[in-house]
C-alpha positions in Angstrom: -41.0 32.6 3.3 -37.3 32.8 4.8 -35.1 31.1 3.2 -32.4 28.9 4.7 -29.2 29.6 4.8 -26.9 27.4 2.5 -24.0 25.3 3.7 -21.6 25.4 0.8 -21.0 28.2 -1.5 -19.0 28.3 -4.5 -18.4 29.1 -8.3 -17.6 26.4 -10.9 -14.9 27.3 -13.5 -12.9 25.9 -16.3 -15.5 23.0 -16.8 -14.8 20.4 -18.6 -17.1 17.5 -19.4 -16.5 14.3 -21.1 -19.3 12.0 -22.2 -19.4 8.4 -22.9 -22.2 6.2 -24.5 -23.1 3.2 -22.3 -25.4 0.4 -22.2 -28.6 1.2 -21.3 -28.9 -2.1 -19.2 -25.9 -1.1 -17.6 -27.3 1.8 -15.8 -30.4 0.2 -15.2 -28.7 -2.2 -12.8 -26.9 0.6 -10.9 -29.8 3.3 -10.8 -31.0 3.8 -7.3 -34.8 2.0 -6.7 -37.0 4.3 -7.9 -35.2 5.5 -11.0 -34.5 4.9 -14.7 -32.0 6.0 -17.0 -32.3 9.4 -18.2 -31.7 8.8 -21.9 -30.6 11.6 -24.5 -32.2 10.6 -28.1 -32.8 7.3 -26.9 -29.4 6.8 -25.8 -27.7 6.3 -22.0 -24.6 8.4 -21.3 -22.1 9.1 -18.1 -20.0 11.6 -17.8 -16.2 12.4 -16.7 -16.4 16.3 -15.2 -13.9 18.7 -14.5 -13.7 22.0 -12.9 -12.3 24.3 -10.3 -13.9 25.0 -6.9 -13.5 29.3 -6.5 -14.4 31.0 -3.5 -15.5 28.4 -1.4 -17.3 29.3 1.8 -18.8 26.4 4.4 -22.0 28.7 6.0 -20.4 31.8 4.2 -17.1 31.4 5.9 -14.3 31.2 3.9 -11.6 27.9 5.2 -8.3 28.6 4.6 -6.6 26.4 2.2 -10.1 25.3 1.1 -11.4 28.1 -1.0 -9.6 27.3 -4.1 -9.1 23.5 -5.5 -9.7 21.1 -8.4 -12.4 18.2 -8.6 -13.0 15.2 -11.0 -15.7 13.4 -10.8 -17.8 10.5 -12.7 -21.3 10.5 -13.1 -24.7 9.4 -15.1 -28.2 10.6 -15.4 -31.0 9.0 -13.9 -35.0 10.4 -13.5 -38.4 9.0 -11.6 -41.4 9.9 -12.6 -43.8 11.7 -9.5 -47.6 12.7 -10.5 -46.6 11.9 -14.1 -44.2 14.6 -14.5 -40.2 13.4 -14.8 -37.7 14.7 -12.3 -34.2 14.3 -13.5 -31.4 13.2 -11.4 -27.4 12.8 -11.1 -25.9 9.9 -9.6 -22.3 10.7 -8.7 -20.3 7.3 -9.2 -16.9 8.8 -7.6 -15.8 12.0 -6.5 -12.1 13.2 -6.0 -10.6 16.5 -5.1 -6.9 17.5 -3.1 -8.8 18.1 0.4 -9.1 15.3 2.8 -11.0 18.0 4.7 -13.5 18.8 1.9 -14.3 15.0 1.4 -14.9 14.0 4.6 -17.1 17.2 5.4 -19.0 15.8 1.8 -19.3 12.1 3.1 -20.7 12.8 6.3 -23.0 15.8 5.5 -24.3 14.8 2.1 -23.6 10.9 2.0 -21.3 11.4 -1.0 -18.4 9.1 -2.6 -15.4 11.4 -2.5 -12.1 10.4 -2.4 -8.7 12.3 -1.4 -6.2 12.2 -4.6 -3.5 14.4 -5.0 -4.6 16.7 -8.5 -2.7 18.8 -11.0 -4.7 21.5 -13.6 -3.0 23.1 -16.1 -5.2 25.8 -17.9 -4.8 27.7 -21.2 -7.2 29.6 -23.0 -6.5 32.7 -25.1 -10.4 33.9 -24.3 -13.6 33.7 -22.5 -14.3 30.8 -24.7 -12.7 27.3 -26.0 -11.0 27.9 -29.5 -8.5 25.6 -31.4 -5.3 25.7 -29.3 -6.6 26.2 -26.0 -6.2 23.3 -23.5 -7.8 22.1 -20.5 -6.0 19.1 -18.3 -7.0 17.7 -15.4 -4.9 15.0 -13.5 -5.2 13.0 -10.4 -2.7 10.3 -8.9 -3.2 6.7 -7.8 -0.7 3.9 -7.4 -1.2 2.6 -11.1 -0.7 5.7 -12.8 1.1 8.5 -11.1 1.1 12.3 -11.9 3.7 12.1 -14.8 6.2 14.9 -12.5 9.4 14.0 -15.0 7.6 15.1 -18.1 5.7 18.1 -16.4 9.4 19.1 -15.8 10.9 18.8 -18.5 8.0 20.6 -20.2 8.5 23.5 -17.8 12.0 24.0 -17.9 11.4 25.1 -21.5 12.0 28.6 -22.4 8.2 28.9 -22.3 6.8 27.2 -19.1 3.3 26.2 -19.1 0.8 28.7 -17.9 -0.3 28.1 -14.5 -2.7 29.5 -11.8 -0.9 29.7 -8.0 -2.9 31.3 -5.5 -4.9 34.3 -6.0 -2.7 35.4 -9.1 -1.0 34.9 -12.3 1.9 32.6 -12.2 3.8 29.7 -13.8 4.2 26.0 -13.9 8.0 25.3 -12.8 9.5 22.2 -11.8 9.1 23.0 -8.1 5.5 23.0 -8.8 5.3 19.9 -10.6 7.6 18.4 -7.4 4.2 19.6 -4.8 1.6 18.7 -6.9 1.1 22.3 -7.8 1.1 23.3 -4.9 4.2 24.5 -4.2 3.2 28.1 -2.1 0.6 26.2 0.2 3.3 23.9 1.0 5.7 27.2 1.3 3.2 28.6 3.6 2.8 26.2 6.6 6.7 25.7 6.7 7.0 28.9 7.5 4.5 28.7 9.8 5.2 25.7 11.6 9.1 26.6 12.0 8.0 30.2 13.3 5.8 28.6 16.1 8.6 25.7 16.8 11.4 28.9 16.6 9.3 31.0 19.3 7.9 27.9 21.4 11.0 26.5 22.3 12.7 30.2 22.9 10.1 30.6 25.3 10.7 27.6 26.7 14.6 28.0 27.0 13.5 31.4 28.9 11.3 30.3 31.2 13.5 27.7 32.2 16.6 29.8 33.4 13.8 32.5 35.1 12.3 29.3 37.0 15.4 27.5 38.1 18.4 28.0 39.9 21.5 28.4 37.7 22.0 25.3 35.8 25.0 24.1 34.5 26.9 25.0 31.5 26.7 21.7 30.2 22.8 22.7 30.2 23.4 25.4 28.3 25.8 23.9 25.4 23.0 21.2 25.0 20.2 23.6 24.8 22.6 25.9 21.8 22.8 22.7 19.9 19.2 22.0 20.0 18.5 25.5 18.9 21.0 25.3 16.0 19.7 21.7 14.8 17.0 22.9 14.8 17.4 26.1 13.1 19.3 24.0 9.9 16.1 22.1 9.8 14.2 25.1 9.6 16.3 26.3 6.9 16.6 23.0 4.5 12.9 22.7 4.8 12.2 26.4 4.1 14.8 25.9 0.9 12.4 22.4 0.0 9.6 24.2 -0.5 11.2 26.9 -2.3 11.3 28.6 -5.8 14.9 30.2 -6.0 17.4 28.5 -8.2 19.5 27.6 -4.9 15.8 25.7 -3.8 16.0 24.1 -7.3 19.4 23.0 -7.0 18.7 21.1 -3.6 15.2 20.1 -5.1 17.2 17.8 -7.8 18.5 15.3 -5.0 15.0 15.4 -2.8 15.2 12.1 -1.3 18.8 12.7 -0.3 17.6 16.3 1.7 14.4 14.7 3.3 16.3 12.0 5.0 18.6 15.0 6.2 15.8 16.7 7.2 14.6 13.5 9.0 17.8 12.9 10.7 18.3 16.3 11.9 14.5 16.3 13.1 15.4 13.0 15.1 18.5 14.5 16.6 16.8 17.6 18.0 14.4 15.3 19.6 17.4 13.3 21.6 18.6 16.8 22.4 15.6 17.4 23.9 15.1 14.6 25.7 19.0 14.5 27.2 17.8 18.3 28.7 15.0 17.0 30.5 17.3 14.7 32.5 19.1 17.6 33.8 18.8 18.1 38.0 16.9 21.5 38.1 16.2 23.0 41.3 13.4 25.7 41.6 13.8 29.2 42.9 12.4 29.7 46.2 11.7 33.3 47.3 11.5 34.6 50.7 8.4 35.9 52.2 8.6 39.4 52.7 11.5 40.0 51.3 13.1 38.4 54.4 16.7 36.3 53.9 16.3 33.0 55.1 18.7 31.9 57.9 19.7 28.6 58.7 19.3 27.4 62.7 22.8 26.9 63.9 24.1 23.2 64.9 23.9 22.8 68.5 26.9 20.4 68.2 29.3 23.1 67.5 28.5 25.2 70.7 
């Protein structure tokens, strides 16, 4: 029999689970028609469950930026009965995890709950197994109750920062952590990226248009240098935003202040832009075979 090919792939770590007695009547009205309550010694239960996503892979392709994340989610038991034999369910109440990607891919394909919440993990256990002293902590924001950033900080700026997982290594919670959620590197990452392209694109551009045109004027050119430079300082002040350097940390402690910076400065290389394309240009023309193009002489001077 050939098996199908599965859609999602992926290992479950650092689990933690959290269970609640409830009502049995209470689960009876929310069980989907069909099924019961799957009771444990006579008693109903739902669950609060957390764990890391590792090595994700959607039809055994990893997605970059997906393979790694954190996902909370609340569930209870449920079980029908077919040919007199029980078949045991989960009914999964809410889902969240730091993807918008990941749950809208789950709510299409599988007809899931999930929701996109910004999440935090911070993991510490001395061996393969939970002891007295290790912790597990899984956080998620909302409006009501936001990721608690100022005490994370302070926390971290200890002389023993908090242990924390970044990427595919070893590394350490530190306030510019706590300031993206942790994750700081991803954040790092497409900045780079995104200034790179913007860098190259409008270099290219700036090229093309002095190969295409006749020569333009020098107001043109003073213009396009300011563009470039604005644009470069933007680069720069978003590259040191998303930094870990004590400089980045330093310009981190007045955030909102920079942003808007990095908002006006965005803005003004857009007018810059925009004041270039207003520019008379006049296209190069070449001559056919090489041949110099002659005007016909004015028959009112002979």
């Amino acid at each position: 029999m050939r098996l199908e090919r599965p859609v999602l792939t992926a290992r479950w770590t650092e689990l933690l689970v959290l269970n609640f007695r409830v009502p049995h009547e209470l689960l009876a009205r929310l069980a989907p028609p069909g099924t019961e309550p799957d009771l444990y010694d006579g008693q109903a239960y739902i669950s609060i469950v957390g764990f890391r996503f590792h090595g994700s892979r959607l039809f055994g392709l990893p997605i970059p930026g997906h393979t790694r994340f954190e996902e909370i989610n609340l569930r209870y038991y449920v079980r029908r009965f077919i040919d007199g034999r029980p078949r045991r369910g989960v009914v999964f109440v809410k889902e969240i995890a730091p993807r918008r990607a990941i749950g809208l891919t789950a709510n299409w394909l599988y007809n899931e709950n999930y929701i996109t919440r910004p999440m935090r993990a911070n993991i510490q256990i001395a061996n393969t197994r939970l002891a007295l002293g290790d912790t597990i902590k899984y956080a998620w924001r909302t409006k009501t109750f936001p990721l608690p950033y100022k005490e994370r900080q302070e926390e971290a700026s200890s002389t023993n920062p908090l242990p924390f997982r970044e990427g595919p290594g070893e590394g350490t919670f530190t306030p510019a952590d706590a300031k993206f959620g942790g994750r700081r590197a991803v954040w790092a990452m497409w900045t780079g990226i995104a200034s790179l392209l913007l860098l190259v694109t409008g270099l290219w551009n700036y090229v093309q248009m002095i190969k295409m045109h006749e020569r333009l004027a020098s107001t043109y050119h003073m213009i396009a240098g300011l563009k470039m430079l604005t644009g470069l300082a933007l680069f720069v002040l978003a590259a040191m935003l998303s930094g870990r350097s004590s400089a980045a940390e330093k310009i981190r402690q007045n955030l909102r202040f920079w942003i808007n910076v990095c908002l006006i400065l965005g803005i003004i290389t857009v007018v810059f832009g925009s004041v270039l394309r207003t520019f008379p240009r006049t296209p190069k023309v070449d001559a056919p075979n090489g041949q110099q193009l002659i005007a016909p002489a004015d028959p009112a001077s002979n």
